[in-house]
C-alpha positions as CSV (number, residue, x, y, z in Angstrom):
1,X,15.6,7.1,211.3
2,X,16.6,9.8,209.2
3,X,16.1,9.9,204.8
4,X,17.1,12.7,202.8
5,X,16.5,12.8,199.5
6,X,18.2,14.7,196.8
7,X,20.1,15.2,193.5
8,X,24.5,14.7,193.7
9,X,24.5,16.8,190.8
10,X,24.4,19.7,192.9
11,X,27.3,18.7,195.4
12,X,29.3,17.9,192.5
13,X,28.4,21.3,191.0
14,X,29.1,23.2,194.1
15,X,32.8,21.2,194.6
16,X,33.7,21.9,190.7
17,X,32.8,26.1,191.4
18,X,34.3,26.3,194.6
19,X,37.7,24.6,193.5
20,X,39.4,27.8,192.4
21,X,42.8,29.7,194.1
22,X,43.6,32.9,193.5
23,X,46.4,34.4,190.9
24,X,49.1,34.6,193.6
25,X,48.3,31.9,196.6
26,X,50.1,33.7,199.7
27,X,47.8,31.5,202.7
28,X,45.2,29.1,203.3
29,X,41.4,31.5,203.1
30,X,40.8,29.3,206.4
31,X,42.9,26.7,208.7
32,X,41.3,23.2,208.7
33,X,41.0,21.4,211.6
34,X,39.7,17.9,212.6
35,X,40.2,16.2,209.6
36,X,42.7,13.3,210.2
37,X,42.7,11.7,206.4
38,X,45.1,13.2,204.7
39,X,43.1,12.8,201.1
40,X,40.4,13.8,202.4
41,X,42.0,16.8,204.3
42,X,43.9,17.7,200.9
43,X,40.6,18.1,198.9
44,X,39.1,20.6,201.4
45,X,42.4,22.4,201.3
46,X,42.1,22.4,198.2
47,X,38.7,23.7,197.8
48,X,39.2,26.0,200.5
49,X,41.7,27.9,198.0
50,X,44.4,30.8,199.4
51,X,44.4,34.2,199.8
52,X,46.2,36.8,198.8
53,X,45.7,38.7,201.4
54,X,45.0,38.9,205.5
55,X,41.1,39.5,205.9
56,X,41.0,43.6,206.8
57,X,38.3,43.1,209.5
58,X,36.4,40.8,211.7
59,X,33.5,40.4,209.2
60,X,36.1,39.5,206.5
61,X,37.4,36.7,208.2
62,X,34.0,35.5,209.5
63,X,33.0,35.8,205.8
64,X,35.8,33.6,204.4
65,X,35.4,31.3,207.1
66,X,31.8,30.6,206.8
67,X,32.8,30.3,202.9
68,X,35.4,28.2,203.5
69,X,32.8,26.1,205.4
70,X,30.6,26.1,202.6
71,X,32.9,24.7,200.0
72,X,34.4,21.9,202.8
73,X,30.4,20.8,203.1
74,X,30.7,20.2,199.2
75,X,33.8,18.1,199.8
76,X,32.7,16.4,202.3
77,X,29.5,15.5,200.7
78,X,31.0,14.6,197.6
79,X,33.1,11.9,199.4
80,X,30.7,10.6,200.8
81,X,30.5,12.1,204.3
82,X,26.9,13.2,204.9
83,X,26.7,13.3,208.9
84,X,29.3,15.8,208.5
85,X,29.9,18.6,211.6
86,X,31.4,21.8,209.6
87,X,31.6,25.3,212.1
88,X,33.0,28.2,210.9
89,X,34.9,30.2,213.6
90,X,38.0,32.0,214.4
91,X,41.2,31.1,215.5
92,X,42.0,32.3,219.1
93,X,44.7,35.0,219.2
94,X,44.6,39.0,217.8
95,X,45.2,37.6,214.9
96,X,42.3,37.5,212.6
97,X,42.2,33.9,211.3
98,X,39.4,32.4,209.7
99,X,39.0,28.3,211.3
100,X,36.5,25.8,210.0
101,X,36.4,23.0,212.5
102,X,35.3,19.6,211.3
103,X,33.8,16.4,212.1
104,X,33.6,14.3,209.5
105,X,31.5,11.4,210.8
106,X,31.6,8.2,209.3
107,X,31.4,7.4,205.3
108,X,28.5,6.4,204.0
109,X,28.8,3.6,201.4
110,X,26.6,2.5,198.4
111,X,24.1,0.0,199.1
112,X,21.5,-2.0,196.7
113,X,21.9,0.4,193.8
114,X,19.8,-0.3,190.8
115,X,18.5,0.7,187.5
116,X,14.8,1.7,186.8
117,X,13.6,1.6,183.3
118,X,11.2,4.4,181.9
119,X,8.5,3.1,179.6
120,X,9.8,0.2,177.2
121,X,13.3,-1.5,178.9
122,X,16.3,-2.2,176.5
123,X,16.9,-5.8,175.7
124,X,17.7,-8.4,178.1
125,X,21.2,-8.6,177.1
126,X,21.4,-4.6,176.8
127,X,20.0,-4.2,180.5
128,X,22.5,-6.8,181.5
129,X,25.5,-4.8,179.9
130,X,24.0,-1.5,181.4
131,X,23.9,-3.0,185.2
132,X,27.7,-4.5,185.0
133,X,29.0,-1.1,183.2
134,X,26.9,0.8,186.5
135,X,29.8,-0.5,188.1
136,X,28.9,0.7,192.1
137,X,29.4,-2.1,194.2
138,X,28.2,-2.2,197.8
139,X,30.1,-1.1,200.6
140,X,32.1,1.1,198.4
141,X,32.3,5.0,199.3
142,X,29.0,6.4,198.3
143,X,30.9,9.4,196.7
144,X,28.9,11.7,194.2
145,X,31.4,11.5,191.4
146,X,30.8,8.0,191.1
147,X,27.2,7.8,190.8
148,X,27.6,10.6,188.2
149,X,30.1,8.2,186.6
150,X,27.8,5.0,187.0
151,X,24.8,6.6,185.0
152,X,27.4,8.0,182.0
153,X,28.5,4.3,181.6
154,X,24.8,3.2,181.8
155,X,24.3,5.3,179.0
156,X,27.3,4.7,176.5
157,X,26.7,1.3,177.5
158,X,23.2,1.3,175.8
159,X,23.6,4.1,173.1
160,X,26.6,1.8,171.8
161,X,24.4,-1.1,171.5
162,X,22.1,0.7,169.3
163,X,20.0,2.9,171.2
164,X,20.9,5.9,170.3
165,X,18.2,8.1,172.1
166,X,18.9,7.1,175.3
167,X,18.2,9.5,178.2
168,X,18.2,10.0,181.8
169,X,15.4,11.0,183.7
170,X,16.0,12.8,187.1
171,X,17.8,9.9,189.3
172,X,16.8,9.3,192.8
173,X,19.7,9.0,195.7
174,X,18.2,8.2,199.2
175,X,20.8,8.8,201.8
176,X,19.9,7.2,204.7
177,X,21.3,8.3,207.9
178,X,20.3,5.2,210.0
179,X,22.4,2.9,208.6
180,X,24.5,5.0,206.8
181,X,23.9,4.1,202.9
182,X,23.8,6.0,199.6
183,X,21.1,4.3,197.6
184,X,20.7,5.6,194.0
185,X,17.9,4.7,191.9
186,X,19.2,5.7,188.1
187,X,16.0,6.0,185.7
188,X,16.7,5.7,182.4
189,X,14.7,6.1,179.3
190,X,16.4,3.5,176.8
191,X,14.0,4.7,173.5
192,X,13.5,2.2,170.6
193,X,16.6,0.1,169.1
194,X,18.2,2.1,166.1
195,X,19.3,0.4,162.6
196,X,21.2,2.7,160.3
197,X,20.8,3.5,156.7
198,X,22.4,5.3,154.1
199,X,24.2,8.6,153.5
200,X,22.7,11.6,153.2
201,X,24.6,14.6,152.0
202,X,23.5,17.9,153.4
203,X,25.9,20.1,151.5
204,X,26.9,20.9,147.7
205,X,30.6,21.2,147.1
206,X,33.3,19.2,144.8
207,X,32.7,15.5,146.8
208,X,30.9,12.9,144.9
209,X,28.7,11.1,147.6
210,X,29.0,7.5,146.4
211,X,32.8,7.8,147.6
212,X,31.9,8.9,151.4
213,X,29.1,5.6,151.2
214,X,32.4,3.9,150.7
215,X,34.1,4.9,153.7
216,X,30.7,4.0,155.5
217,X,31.8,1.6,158.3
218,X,28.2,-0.1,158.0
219,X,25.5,-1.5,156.0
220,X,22.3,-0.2,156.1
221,X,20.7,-2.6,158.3
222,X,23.0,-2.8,160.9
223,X,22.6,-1.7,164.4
224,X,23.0,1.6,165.7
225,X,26.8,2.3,167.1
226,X,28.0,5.9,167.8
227,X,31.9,4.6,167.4
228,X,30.7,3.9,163.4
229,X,29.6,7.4,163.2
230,X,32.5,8.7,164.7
231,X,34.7,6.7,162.4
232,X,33.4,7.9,159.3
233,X,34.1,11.7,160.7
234,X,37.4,11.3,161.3
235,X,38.0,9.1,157.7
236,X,36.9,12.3,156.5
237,X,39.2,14.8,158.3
238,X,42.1,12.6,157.7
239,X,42.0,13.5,153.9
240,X,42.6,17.1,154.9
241,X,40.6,18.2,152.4
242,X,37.7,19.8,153.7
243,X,37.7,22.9,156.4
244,X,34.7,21.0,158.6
245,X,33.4,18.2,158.7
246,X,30.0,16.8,160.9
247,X,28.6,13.7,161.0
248,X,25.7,13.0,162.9
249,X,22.2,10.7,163.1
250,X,19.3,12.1,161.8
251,X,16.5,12.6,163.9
252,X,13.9,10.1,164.8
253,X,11.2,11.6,162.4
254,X,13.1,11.4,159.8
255,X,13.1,7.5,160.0
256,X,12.8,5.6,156.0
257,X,9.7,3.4,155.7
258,X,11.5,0.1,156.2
259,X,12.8,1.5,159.5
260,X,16.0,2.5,159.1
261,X,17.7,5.7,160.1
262,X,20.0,7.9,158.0
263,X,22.8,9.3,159.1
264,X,23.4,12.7,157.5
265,X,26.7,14.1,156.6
266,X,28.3,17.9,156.0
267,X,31.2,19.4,155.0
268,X,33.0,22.4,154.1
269,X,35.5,22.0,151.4
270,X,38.6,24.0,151.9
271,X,40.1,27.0,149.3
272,X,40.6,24.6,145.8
273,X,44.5,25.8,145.8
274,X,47.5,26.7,148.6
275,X,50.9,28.1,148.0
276,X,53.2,27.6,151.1
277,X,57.2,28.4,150.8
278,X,59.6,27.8,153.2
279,X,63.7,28.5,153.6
280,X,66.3,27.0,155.5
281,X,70.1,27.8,156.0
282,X,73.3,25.4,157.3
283,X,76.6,27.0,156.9
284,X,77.7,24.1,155.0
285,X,74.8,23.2,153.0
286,X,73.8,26.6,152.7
287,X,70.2,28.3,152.0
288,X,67.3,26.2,150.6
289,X,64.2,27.5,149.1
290,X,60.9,25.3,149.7
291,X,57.7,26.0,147.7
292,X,54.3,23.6,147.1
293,X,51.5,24.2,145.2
294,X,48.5,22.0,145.9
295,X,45.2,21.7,144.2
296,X,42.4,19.7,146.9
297,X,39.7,17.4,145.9
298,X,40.2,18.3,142.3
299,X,38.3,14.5,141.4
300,X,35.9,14.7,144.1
301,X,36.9,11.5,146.4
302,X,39.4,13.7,148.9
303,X,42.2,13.0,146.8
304,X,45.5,16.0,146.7
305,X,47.6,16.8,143.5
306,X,51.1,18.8,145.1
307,X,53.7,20.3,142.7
308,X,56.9,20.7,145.0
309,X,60.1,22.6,144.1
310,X,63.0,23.3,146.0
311,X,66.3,25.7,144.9
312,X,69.3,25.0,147.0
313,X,72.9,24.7,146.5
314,X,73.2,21.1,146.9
315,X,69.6,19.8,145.3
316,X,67.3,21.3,142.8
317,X,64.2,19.8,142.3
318,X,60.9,19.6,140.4
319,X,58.3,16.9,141.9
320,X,54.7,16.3,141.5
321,X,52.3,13.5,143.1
322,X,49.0,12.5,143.3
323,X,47.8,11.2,146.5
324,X,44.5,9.2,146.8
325,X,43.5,8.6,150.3
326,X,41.1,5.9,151.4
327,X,42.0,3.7,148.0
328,X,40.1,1.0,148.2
329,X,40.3,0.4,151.2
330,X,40.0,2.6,154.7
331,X,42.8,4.1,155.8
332,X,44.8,3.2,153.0
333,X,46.6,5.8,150.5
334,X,48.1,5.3,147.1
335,X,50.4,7.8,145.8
336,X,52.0,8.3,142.5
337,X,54.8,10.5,141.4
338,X,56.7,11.8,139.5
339,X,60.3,14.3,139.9
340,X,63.1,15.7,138.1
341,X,66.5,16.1,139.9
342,X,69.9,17.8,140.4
343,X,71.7,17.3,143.2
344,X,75.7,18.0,143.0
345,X,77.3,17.3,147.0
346,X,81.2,16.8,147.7
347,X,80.7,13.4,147.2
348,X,78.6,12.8,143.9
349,X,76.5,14.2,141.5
350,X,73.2,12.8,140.1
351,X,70.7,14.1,138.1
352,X,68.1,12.5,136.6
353,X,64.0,11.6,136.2
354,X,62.2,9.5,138.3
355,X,58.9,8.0,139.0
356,X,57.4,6.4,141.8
357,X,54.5,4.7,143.4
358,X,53.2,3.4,147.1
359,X,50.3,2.8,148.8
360,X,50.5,3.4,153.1
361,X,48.2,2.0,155.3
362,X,47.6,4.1,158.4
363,X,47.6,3.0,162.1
364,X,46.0,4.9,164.5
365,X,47.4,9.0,164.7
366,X,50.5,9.3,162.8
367,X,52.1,5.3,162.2
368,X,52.2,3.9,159.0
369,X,53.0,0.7,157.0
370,X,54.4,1.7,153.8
371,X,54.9,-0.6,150.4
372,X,56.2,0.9,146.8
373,X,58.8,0.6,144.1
374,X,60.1,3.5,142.2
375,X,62.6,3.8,139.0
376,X,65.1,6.4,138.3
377,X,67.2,7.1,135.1
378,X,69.9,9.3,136.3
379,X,73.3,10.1,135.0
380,X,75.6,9.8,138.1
381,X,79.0,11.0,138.3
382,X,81.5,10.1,141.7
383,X,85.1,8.7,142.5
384,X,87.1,6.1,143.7
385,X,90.0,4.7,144.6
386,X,92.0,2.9,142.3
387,X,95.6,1.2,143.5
388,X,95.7,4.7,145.2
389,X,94.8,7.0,143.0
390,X,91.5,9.0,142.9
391,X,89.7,7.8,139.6
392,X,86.2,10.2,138.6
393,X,83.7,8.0,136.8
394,X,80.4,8.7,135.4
395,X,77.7,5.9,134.7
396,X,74.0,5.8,133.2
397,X,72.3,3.9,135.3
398,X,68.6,2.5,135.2
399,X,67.7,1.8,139.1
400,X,64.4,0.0,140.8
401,X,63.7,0.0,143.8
402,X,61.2,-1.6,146.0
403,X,60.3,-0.4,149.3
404,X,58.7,-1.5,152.5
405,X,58.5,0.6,155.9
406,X,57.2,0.8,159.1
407,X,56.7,4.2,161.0
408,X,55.3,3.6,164.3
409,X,54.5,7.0,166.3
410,X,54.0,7.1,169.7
411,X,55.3,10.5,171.3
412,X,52.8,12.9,171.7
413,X,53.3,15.7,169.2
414,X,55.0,15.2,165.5
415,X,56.5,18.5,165.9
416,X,57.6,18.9,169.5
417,X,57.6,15.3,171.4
418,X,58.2,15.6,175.4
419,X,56.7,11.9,175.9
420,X,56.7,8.3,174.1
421,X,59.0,7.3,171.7
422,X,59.1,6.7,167.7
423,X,60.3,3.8,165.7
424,X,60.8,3.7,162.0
425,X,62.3,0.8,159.9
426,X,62.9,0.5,155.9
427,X,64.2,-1.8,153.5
428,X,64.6,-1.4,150.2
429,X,65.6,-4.4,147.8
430,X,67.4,-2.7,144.3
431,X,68.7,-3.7,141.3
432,X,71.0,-1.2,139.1
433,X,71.3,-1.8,135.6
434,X,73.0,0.3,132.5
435,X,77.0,0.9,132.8
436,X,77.0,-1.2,135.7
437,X,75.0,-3.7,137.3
438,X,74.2,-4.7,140.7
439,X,71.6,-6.0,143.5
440,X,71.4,-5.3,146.7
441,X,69.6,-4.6,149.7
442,X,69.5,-1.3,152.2
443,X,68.0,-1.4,155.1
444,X,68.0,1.3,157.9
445,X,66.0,1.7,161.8
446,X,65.6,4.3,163.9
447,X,64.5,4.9,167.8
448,X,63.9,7.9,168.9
449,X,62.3,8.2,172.6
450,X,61.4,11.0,175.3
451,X,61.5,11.4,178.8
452,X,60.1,14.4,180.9
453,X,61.7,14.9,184.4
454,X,59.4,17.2,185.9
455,X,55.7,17.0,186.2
456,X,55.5,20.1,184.1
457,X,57.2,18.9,181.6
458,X,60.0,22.1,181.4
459,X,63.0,19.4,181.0
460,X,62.6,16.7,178.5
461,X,65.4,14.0,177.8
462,X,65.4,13.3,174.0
463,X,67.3,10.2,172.7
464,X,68.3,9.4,169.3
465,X,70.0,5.6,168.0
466,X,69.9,5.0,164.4
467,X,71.5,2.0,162.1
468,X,72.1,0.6,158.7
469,X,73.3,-2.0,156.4
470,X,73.7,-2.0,153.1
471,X,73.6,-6.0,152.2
472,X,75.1,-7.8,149.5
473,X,76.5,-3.8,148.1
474,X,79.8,-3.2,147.8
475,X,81.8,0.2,146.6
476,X,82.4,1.3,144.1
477,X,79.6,-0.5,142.3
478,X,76.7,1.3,144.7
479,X,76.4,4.5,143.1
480,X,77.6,7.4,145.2
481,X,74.0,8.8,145.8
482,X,72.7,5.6,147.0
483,X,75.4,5.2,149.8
484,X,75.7,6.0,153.7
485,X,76.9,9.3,154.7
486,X,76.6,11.4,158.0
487,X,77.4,14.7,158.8
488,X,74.9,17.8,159.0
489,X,71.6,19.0,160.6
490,X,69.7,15.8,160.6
491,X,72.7,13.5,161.7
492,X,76.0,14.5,163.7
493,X,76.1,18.1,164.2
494,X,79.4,20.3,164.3
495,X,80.7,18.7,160.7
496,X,79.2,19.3,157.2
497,X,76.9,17.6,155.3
498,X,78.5,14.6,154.1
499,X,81.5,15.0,156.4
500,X,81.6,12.1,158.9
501,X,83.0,8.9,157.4
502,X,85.6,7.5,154.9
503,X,87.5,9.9,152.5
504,X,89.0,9.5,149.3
505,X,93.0,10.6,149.5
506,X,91.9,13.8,147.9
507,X,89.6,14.2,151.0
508,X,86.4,13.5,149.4
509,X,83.5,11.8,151.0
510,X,83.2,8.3,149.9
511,X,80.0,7.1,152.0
512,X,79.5,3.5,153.3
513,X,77.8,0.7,153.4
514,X,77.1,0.6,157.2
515,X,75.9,3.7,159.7
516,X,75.9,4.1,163.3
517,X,74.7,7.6,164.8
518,X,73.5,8.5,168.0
519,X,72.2,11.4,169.7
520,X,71.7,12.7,173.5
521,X,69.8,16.1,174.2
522,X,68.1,18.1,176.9
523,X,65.6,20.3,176.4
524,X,64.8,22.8,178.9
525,X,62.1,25.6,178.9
526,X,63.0,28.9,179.5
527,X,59.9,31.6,180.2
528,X,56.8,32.0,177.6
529,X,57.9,30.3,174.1
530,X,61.6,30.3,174.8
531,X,63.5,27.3,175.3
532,X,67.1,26.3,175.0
533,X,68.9,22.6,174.0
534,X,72.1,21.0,175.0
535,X,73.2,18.2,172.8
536,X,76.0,16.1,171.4
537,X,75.6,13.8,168.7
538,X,77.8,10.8,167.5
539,X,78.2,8.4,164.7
540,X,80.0,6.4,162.0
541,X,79.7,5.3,158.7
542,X,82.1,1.8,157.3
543,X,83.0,0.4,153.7
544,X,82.0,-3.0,155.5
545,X,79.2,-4.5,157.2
546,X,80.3,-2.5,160.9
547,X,82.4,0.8,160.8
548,X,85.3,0.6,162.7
549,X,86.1,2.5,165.5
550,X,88.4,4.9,164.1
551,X,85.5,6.1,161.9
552,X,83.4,7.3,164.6
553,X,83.2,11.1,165.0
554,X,81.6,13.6,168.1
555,X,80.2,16.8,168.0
556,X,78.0,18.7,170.7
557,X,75.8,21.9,171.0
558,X,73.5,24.1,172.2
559,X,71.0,25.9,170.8
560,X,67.6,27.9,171.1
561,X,64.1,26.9,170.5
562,X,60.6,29.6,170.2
563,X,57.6,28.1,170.3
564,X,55.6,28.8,167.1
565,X,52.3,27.3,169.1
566,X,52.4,24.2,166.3
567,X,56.2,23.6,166.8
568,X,58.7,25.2,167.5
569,X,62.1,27.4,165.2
570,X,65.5,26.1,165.9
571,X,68.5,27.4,165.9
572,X,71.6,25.2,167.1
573,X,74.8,25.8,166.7
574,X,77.6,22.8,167.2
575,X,81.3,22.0,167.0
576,X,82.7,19.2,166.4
577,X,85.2,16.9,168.6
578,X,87.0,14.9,166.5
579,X,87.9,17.7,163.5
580,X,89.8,16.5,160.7
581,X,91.0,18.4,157.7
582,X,88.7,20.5,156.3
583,X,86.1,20.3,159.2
584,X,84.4,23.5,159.4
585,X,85.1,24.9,163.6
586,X,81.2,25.0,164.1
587,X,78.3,24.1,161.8
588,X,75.0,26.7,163.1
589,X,71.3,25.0,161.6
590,X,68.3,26.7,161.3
591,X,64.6,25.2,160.6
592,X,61.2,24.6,162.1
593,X,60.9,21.5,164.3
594,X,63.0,19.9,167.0
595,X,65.8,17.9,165.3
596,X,64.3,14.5,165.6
């Protein structure tokens, strides 16, 4: 009877090195033969790599078929095939073809694995955890992967329960040849139960550190558990604030006299001010000029002050907000504004002072739950429609209005999605006061979802559907600014901002109460950062609660796309299919992002 005794690591080591092909694959470095699994045949193909190349001489190909041998013995091995036959030859012929003939012998399969504990075991109910999580069950393939697996899980399995020093000693794996087994024998050295304390702060900067004990997701006290450390270091990264951050246990000696461990925390604020600008262009709503100033962790507790301005020919604006993350609460953020307005469209103009207020409560990456109210005082000037007859009117209005949304995120990039899918809904109950008075409701949702059809992702279906209702409204009473429109870059491409839906007899946009747009693309990738788009886009907007189907409008696209590395720059140009008077021929956009 035959026992060998040695480390997997090594096969696993030897597999992961020799798994490399070269820059331009032309044939197999060696032919394969005997191996009837096709899995199992596929791995040492694998391994084996390609050549670019013929061998030049006899010794070449001997060489690259006792290589190839080599790295097929790592496969094999790996998989679980230890009485293995592997010769390295070469094919017969005057061609010089390296051969590796194979006998892969039967699979030898894990029996009677088990855990050894080094000095003082975990608890009872640890160890139990630690030998389910081992997860090798007998008569499965005794494959090296897995037994490298089995003692990972063994060790998150006890470092989550609070023994953070956990460490494995040098396993032992008999494989026995007799009866053809894998029996591994995983040592551990569990170390002594770990209960947290408090917060130490190894760096001086602008962060008071009663506000990161806040954020703690423990009490000194509790038991050790490396997700709770974790948690507190990405709290900390979501406020943006700071250029690193690490937080990590201290070291056993640095244990407190009652026990307990601290866990120590550094970071690296970032530069106290930005200045970013940015520009975009339409050829209907022309150039826009973006800049934001922003002051970070000016009261010490990761909170952001931004002072925003934009110059463009349909909006002017001056807006500043304060934005407090982690208020109160985890993953919660309050933030207050303020802004002063101008915006003067084909349809309205408003201008006027505002303030605001919400608080948003984060879900995992990028979704949020958002509640806030916000009053404007605004002068706002529009038209209607009276027995025929286009009638200007200008009101000064006092409106609040209360807000609850749901952004729920899950594509794979904010910037440049090619998987998952996006869902946003809002409501907004508001009451208008002053030269007229109403109450209402306006509610919108959007879907957005993407689909790659290749396994490299280079084609990407994109899908847009998007709805609203304006409930218990009616026109003219909702102001002008507060109203449906479609039309432009973010909406139905080919028309003007503001140009799909009811006009006035004087051709005015009138907006709606109800929207209805949709949007098809495809995205294909070109070479390096290029890519280009195909699209069309379609929609409505009614004066009732369903536009009717003579309001619906078409346009469609193409357009080009360079990949920035964050996102990518757009350019699209679109016409559009249902032109009316004064519908431009084609509408080109230009901006950072893909359109939704």
């Amino acid at each position: 009877m035959g026992r060998t005794v040695f480390a997997l690591a090594a096969a696993g080591a030897a597999l992961n090195a020799a798994a490399f092909t070269g820059a331009r694959a032309d044939e197999p470095r060696a032919a394969i033969e005997g191996v009837e699994d096709r899995a199992l045949r596929e791995a040492i193909v694998t391994a084996v790599g390609r050549a670019d190349t013929p061998p030049a001489s006899r010794f070449e190909a001997r060489r690259r078929a006792r290589d190839a041998g080599e790295n097929a013995i790592s496969v094999l091995r790996s998989e679980g095939y230890y009485g293995h036959d592997v010769e390295a030859d070469l094919a017969e012929g005057d061609r010089l073809a390296p051969l590796v003939r194979i006998t892969p012998g039967q699979r030898f399969t894990f029996a009677d694995p088990k855990i050894t504990w080094v000095e003082t075991p975990p608890a009872d109910d640890v160890a139990t955890a630690a030998e389910k999580a081992m997860g090798l069950g007998a008569g499965a393939p005794g494959r090296s992967a897995d037994v490298l697996g089995a003692e990972g899980r063994i060790l998150a399995t006890i470092q989550k329960r609070g023994y953070a020093d956990a460490q494995a000693q040098p396993r032992e794996v008999i494989v026995d040849h007799a009866d053809h087994t894998v029996r591994p024998d995983f040592r551990i050295d569990a170390g002594e139960l770990v209960l947290l304390g408090g917060l130490d702060l190894s760096s001086e900067g602008r962060t008071k550190l009663w506000w990161i004990r806040n954020l703690a997701p423990w009490k000194p006290g509790d038991v050790y558990d490396p997700e709770d450390v974790a948690e507190l270091e990405r709290r900390l990264r979501d406020t943006a604030v700071y250029d690193s951050v690490t937080v990590a246990l201290s070291p056993a000696d640095a244990k407190t006299a009652d026990g307990l461990r601290p866990v120590v925390v550094s970071v690296a604020d970032r530069a106290r001010r930005t200045i970013e600008l940015g520009a975009g262009f339409s050829t209907t709503e022309g150039a826009g000029l973006d800049g934001r100033w922003t002051r970070y962790n000016r009261f010490g507790r990761g909170d952001t002050l931004r002072i925003t301005g934009r110059l463009a020919e349909l909006e002017q604006r001056l807006d500043a907000e304060v934005s407090l993350p982690h208020w109160r609460k985890p993953q919660r953020t309050l933030k207050v504004g303020g802004a002063v307005f101008h915006e003067d469209t084909d349809a309205y103009e408003d201008t006027g002072v505002g303030v605001r207020s919400d608080i948003t409560r984060r879900f995992g990456r990028i979704s949020f739950l958002t509640v806030g109210a916000a009053v404007d005082a605004s002068q706002i000037a529009d038209k209607t429609d009276v027995n025929g007859f286009v009638v200007g009117q200008e009101r000064n209005l006092l409106t609040l209005t209360t807000l609850a949304a749901l952004n729920w995120d899950a594509s794979d990039d904010p910037l440049d999605p090619r998987r998952g899918w996006r869902v946003e809904v809002r409501g907004e109950p508001t009451f208008v006061t002053g030269d007229d008075s109403i109450t209402y409701l306006k509610t919108q949702a959007q879907v957005t979802g993407y689909l790659p059809i290749s396994k490299q992702e280079k084609t990407v279906l994109a899908g847009r559907a998007k709805a609203g209702l304006i409930v218990g409204g009616r026109i003219p009473s909702v102001p002008g600014s507060r109203r449906f429109f479609a039309g432009g870059g973010g909406s139905i491409r080919g028309y003007a901002f503001q140009g799909v839906g009811p006009r006035l007899s004087d051709n005015t946009p009138q907006g709606g109460l109800s929207l209805l747009e949709a949007s098809f693309e495809v995205r294909q990738k070109i070479t390096g950062p290029w890519g280009a788009v195909a699209f069309i886009d379609a929609g409505a907007v009614g004066t009732n609660e369903f536009p009717k189907t003579r309001d619906f409008s078409a346009g469609a696209g193409v357009g080009i796309r360079y990949d920035l590395g964050f996102g990518p720059i757009r350019a699209d140009i679109a016409v559009p299919l249902d032109k009316r008077e004064g519908d431009p021929s084609f509408q080109v956009y230009l901006s950072i992002g893909q359109s939704f």
